[in-house]
C-alpha positions in Angstrom: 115.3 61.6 46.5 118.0 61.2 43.9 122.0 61.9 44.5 122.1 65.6 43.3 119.5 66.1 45.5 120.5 64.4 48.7 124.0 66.0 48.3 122.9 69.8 47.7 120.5 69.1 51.3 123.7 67.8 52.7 125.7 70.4 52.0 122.9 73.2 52.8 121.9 74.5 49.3 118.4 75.8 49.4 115.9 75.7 46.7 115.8 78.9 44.6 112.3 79.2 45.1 113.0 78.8 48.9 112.1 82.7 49.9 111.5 81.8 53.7 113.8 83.3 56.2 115.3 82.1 58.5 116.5 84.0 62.2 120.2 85.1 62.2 121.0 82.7 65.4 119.7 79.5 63.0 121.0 80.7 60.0 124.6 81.0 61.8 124.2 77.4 63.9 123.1 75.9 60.2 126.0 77.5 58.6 128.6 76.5 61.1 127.0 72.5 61.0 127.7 72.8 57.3 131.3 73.8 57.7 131.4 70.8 59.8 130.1 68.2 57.5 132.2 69.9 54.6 134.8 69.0 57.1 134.3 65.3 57.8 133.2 66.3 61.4 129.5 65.1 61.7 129.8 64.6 65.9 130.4 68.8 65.7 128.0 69.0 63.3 125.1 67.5 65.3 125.8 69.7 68.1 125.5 72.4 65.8 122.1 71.2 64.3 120.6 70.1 67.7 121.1 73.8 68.9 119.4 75.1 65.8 116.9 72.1 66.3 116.2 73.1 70.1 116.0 76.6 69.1 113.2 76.1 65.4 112.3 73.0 65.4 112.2 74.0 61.5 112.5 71.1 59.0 115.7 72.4 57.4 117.2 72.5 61.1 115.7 68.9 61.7 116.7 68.1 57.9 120.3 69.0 58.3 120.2 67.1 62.0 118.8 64.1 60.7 121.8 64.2 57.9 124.5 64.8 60.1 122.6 61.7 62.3 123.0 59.5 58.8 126.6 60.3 58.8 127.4 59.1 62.5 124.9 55.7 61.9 122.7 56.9 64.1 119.5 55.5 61.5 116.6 55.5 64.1 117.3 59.2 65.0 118.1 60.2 61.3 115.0 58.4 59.8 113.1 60.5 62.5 114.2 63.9 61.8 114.5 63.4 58.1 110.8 62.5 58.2 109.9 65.5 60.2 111.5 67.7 57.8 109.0 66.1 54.8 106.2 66.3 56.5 105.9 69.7 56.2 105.8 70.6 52.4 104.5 74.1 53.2 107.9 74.9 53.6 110.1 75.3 50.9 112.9 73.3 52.6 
């Protein structure tokens, strides 16, 4: 994945061709995890994720966990949820 693209995951930008919704309570947990990360506060922005995690288990809310993981070095956990987020290519995030 090159740096434009790991930076517009990281900061939540979704594909243009991305036409899945999402529910309003993950959509507001993801949004509020962003904020977080925009803010330098990964531990806030894992709790965030993991509640949008809990509530999905969609790959952009294990995606956006396993980014906020990478930013407090937690690599095992990270690695996993990132992974889980590509192996579902049906969906457009």
């Amino acid at each position: 994945m090159g740096c434009v693209a790991l930076v517009a995951v990281a900061l939540g930008a979704v594909p243009a061709r991305a036409a899945k919704p999402y529910g309003p309570e993950e959509e507001a947990l993801i949004r509020r995890g962003i904020e977080y990360r925009k803010a330098l506060d990964d531990l806030s922005a894992r709790a965030e994720f993991q509640k949008a995690y809990d509530l999905t288990h969609s790959p952009r809310a294990a995606a956006q966990l396993g980014l906020a993981e990478f930013g407090l070095g937690r690599w095992e956990d990270a690695e996993a949820h990132v992974s889980e987020a590509l192996r579902k290519p049906s969906d457009p995030w």
